[in-house]
N, C-alpha and C positions, 0 to 999 in steps of 0.2 A: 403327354401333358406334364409328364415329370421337369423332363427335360427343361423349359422355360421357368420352370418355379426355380431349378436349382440356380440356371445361369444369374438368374435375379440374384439369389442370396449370395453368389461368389463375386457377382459385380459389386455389388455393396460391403461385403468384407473386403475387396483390395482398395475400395477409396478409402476407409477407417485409417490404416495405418500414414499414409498420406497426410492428412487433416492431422493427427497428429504429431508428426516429423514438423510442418509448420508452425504448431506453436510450439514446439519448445525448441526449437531456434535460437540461440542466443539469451536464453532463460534462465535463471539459476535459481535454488529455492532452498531455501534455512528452515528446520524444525523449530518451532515456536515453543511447544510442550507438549507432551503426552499424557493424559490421564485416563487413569484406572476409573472403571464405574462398576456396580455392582447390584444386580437385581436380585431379590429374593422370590423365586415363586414355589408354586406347590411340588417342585420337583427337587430344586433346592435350590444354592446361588447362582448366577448367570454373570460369568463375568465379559466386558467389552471392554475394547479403550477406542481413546479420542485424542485425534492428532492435530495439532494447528499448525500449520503450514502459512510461509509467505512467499511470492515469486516474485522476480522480476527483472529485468534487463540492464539496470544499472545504466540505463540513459533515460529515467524518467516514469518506466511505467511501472508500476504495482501493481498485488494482487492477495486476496487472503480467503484459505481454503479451511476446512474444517471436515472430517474424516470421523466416522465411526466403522467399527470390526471386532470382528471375535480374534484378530491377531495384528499385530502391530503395525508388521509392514503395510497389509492390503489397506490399513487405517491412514497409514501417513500417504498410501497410491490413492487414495480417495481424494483428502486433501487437496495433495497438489494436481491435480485434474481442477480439483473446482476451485481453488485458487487460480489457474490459469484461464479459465472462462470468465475471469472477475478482475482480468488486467482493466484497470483506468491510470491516464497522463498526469502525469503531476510537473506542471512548469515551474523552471528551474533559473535561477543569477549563474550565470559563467559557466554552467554543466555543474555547479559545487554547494550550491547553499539556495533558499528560498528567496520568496522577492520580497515577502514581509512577513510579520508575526502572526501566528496561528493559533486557535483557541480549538478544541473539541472535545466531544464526551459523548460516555457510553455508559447508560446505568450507572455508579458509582464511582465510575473511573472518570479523573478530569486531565487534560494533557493541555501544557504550554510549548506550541516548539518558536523559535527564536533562531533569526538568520544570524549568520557568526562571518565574522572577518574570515580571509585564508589564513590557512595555518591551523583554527582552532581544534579541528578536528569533531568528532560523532562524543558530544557529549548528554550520553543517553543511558539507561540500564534497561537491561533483563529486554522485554518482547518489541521495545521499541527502538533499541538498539539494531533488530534486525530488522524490522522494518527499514531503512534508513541504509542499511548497510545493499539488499538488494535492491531499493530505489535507485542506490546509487549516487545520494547526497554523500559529502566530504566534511562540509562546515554547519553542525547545528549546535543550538543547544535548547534541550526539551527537559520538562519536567512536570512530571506527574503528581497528581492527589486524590485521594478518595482509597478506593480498593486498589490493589495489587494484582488481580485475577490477570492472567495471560490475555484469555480471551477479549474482556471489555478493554484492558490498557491497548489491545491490537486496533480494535475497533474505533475507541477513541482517537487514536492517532491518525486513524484512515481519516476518519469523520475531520477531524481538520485539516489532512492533504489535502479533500475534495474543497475542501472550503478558497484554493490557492489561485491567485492570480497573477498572470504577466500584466505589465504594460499595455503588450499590445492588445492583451484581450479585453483591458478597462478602457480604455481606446476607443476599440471597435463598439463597445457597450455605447460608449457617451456619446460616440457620431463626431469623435475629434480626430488630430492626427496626434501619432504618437511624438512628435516634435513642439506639439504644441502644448498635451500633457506635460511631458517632462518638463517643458521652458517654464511651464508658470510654475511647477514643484521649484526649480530652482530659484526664481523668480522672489518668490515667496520667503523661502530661505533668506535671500540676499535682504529683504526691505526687515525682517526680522531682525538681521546683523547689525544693518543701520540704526534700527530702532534703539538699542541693545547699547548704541555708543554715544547715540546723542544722549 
């Protein structure tokens, strides 16, 4: 009877590392912040920390993990585990910049990001910086207000990644083709110009 319970549990521990090897494939992942927390109980303090972690493949996709532990490292392997279960796509102009401007927020934290010409470079501070950096964007420019907290400035930024659309996906929305979007943006443009001169 033993026998069949063990093979079970060994077959199941050799797919685990497998399924892991998978995703972190091509994945790379930045420390966001670490804080200290501190419980007081009838014993006495209890100390933990909290790791925010971000992942991501620098062709598009993200991810934001959040760790607690009674020791740093297992707090930041927390993390990034559950950062990596929380990858979502973010479409992208040329592999380098957004397709348009983005608003988002989280509790008290408010974030503007702003597609930028080539060249401009990641012009970003502190936790949104690295967001951006293992997205894999090249050309922003984002700016925050409200709190400063790591956590909600991460959160906020997310919150207006997911907000991001291509072309093609406004497109496939409206039941157009994508040549015929674009034609009448440009379109549009042009009767503007003329207006502008007469």
């Amino acid at each position: 009877m033993a026998e069949p319970h063990q093979k079970q549990n060994r077959d199941r521990n050799d797919r685990r590392p497998r399924r892991d090897d998978e995703e972190s494939d091509g994945l790379i992942d930045k420390l966001v912040a670490v804080v200290r927390v501190s419980k007081t109980t009838k014993g006495g303090r209890t100390m933990r920390f909290g790791a925010y972690v971000v992942v991501g493949d620098q062709k598009g996709r993200v991810g934001f993990g959040h760790g607690k532990a009674r020791e740093v490292p297992e707090s930041i392997e927390k993390a990034t585990k559950q950062a990596k279960r929380k990858l979502f796509r973010v479409p992208m102009r040329e592999g380098r910049t957004l397709h348009h401007d983005l608003r988002g927020h989280s509790g008290a934290a408010r974030v503007i990001l702003r597609a930028a010409p080539a060249g401009t470079g990641i012009i970003a501070g502190g936790p949104m910086r690295a967001v951006f950096e293992v997205l894999g964007i090249g050309d922003v420019v984002a700016k925050s207000t409200g709190t400063s907290n790591a956590h909600n400035m991460v959160h906020a930024t997310l919150d207006a990644l997911k907000q991001a659309s291509s072309p093609r996906q406004i497109a496939s929305r409206r039941g157009v083709k994508i040549g015929n979007l674009l034609g009448s943006r440009d379109g549009s443009k042009h009767e503007e110009k003329e207006g502008a001169h007469e």
